[in-house]
C-alpha positions as CSV (number, residue, x, y, z in Angstrom):
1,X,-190.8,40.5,114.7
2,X,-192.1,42.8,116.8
3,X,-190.5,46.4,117.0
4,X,-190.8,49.9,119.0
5,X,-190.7,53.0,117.4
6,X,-190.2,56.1,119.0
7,X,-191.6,59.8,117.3
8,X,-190.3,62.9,117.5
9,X,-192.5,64.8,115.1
10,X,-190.4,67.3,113.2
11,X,-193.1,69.1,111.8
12,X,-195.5,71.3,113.4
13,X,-199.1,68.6,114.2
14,X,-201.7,70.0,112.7
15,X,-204.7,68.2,111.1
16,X,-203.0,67.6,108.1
17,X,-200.0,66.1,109.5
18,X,-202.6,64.0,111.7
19,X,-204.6,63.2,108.4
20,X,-202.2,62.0,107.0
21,X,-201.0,59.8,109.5
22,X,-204.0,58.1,110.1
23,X,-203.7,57.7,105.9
24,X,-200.3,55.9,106.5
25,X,-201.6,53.6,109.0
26,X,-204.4,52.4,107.6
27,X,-202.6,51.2,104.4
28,X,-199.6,49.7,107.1
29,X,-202.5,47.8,108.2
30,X,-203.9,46.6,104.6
31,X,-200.3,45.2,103.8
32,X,-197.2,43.8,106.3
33,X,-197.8,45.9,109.7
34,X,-199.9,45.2,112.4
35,X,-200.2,48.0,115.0
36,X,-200.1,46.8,119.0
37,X,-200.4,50.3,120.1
38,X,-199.6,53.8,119.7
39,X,-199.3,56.0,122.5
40,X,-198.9,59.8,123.3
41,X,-196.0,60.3,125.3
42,X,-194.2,63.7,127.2
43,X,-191.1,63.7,127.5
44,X,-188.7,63.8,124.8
45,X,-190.6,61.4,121.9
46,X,-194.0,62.7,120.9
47,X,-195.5,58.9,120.4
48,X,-194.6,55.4,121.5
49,X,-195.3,52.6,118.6
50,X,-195.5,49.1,118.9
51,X,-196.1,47.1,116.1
52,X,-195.1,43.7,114.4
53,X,-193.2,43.4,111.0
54,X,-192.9,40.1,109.5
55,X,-188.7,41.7,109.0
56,X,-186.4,44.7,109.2
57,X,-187.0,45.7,105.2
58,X,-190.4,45.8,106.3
59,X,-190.2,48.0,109.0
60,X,-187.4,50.2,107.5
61,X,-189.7,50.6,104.7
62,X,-192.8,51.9,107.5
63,X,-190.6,54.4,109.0
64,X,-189.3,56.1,105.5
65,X,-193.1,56.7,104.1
66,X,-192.9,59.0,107.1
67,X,-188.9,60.6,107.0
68,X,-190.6,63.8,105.8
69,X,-192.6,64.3,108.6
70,X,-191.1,62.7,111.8
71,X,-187.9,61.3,113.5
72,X,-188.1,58.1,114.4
73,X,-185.4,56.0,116.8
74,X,-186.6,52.3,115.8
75,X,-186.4,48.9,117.9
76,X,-186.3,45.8,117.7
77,X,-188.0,43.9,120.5
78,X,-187.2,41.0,122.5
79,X,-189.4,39.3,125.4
80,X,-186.5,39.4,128.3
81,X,-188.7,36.0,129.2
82,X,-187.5,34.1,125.8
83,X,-191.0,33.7,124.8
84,X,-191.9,34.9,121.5
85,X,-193.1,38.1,121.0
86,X,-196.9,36.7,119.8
87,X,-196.7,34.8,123.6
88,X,-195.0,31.7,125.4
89,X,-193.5,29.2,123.3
């Protein structure tokens, strides 16, 4: 399934904060996640995710690990063509 997450980070970004997201995502990627992009954003989210979960436990689960440190409004996404999210059917 793929998803979009968007951050609002609720604590103040310094390197540690940063360290330790870059720590979360590389054990996402060792386990169920796989990361399509992350992007900074202005506006009212900080970051833009897109990533696949093979479910929504999954993907509940990659957004708590981080509850102490950010918001984040969660998606689930669906190709308006009715292709799969990996390509066209």
């Amino acid at each position: 399934m793929l998803f979009i997450a968007l951050v609002k980070f609720s604590k103040k970004l310094t390197k540690d904060v940063v360290e330790q997201n870059l720590k979360d995502i590389e054990e996402d990627t060792k386990g169920q996640i796989t990361y399509r992009g992350i992007y900074w954003t202005l506006g009212k989210y900080d970051t833009v995710v897109l990533f696949e979960a093979p479910d929504e436990k999954a993907a509940i689960n990659m957004v708590l690990k981080r509850a102490d440190r950010m918001k984040i409004d969660t998606l689930v996404a669906v190709p308006a063509d009715g292709s799969s999210p990996a390509g066209p059917v």
